[in-house]
N, C-alpha and C positions, 0 to 999 in steps of 0.2 A: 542596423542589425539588432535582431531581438535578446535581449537578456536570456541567461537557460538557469531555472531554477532546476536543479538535481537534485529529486527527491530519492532520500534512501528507506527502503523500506521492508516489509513482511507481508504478504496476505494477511496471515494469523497471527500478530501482534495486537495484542488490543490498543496498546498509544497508538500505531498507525492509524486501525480504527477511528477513537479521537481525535485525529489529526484530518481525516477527512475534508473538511469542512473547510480546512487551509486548503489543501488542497484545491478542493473543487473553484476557492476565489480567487486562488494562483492560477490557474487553468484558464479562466474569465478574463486573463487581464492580456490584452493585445501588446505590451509591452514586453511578455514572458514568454518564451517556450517552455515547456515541463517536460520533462526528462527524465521517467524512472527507471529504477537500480532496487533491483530485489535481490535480496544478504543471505537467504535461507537461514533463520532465524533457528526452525528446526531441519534439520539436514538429513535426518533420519526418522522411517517410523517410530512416534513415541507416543507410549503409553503412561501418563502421568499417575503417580501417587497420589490416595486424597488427600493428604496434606497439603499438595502441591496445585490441587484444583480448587480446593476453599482457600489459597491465598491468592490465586489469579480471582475470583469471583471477586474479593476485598478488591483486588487492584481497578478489576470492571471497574465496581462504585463508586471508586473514583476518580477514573476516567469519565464515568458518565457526571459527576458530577459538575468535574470542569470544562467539556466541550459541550455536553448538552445531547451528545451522541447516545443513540437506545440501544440497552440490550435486552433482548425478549426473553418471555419466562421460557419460551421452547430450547432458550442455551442456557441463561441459567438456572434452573426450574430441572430441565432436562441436559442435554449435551452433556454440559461441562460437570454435570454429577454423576455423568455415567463411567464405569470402568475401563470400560470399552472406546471410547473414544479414544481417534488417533489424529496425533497433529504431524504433519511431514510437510514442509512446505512447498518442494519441488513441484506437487502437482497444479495448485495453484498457480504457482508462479509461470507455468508451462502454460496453463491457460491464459494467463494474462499475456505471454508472450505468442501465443498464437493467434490472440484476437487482434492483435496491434500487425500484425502478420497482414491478417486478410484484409483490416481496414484500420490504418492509423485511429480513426476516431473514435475507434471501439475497446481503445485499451483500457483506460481509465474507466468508462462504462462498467468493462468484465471486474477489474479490479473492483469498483462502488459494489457490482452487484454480488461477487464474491463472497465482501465483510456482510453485507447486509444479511446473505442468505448461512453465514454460520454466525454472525452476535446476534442478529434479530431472531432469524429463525429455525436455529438450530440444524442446520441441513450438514451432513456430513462433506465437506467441499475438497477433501483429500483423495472422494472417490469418483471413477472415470466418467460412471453416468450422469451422476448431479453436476459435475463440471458443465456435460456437456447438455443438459438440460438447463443451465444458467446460459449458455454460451448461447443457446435457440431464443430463451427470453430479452434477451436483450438486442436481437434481431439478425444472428447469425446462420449460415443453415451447417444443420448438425454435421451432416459429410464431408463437408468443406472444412468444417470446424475439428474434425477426427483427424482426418487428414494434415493439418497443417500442426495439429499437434507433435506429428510420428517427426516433422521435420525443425522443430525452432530447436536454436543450436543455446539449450539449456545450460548448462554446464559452463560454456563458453562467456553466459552474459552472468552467470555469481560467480564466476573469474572475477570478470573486468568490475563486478560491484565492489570486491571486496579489495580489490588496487585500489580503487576509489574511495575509497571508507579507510585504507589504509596509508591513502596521500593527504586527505583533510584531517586526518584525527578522529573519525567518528567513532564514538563509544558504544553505539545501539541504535536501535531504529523506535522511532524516524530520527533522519537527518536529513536537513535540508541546507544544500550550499546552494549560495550563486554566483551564476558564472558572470563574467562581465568581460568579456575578449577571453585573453587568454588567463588571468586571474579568478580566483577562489574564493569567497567569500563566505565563512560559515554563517549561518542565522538565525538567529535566538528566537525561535517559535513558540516556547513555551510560553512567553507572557502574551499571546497571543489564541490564549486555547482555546477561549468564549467568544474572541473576536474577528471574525475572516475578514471581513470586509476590512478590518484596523489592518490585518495581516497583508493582504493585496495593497494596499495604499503606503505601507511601510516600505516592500520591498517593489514600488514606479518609485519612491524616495529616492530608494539606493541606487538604483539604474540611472536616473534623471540627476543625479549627483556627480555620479560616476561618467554620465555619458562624453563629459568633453575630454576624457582620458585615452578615450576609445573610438 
């Protein structure tokens, strides 16, 4: 039986962002199932103070500096300078749970194309169109994609995240546990920001350690 790494997360988190990368070599590895849990980071329409947008920008730099992940001038240049920008994570997070809806294999996809389409480039991904013009790029059809929006049972899955964030300890996003039967195992990512490939080979470690327990 395959290990399940449970990634806890935000669309619009920038460390998630930088976390990517882990991701995607946790994803590659045929020893793991991946398992995301979205926190709603923001829970509500928010409209930040500048103050509060020139220290997420610091924060960006460095994130980018430690996973190697881009942010385009179209966010910070533009977006993340604007007043008007709103961060609400629900709707994001609805996309990503409608795309795992129509086809397992497109969650993660919606999620990658998500961050990339508001840190690269700047696209408003809080609102219904651009969602769902991300959701067509990545090879969805849009009415199908409408549709299954009006149905995932939102609410229901940052319930069960935040049981889960509130049975390991987790303090923020990302968190990443793993599971190994019916055991927990939190996992220290951080030193692992610049390294996926170390990251995937760290955690067959723990699995192939673990496995005669199980």
């Amino acid at each position: 039986m395959p290990a399940t790494l449970h990634y806890i997360y935000d669309p619009l988190c920038g460390w998630c962002y930088g976390a990517e990368p882990l991701v995607s070599a946790a994803a590659a590895s045929p020893a793991i199932a991946l398992d995301l849990h979205a926190g709603a980071l923001w829970p509500e329409p928010t409209r930040l103070p500048e103050s509060t947008r020139l220290y997420i920008r610091q924060a960006d730099q460095r994130i980018a500096a430690m996973s190697g992940q881009r942010f385009g001038p179209d966010y910070h240049g533009g977006l993340l300078l604007d007043p008007t920008m709103v961060l609400e994570s629900r709707p994001p997070t609805a996309a990503v749970l409608a795309a795992q809806s129509l086809d397992p294999t497109k969650e993660l996809p919606m999620l990658r194309a998500i961050q990339h389409a508001h840190y690269e480039h700047g696209r408003r991904v809080v609102e219904h169109d651009v969602l769902c013009d991300i959701a067509v790029e990545i090879g969805l059809d849009r009415a199908a994609f409408e549709a299954a929006l009006t149905r995932v049972p939102l609410e229901e899955h940052i319930d069960s995240t935040h049981r889960l964030m509130s049975q390991v300890g987790a303090q923020g996003f990302p968190t990443f546990v793993l599971q190994l039967g019916d055991d927990l195992y939190p996992v220290p990512h951080g030193r692992f920001a610049s390294q996926p490939a170390e990251f995937r080979d760290w955690l067959e470690t723990q699995v192939n350690a673990h496995a005669p327990a199980h």
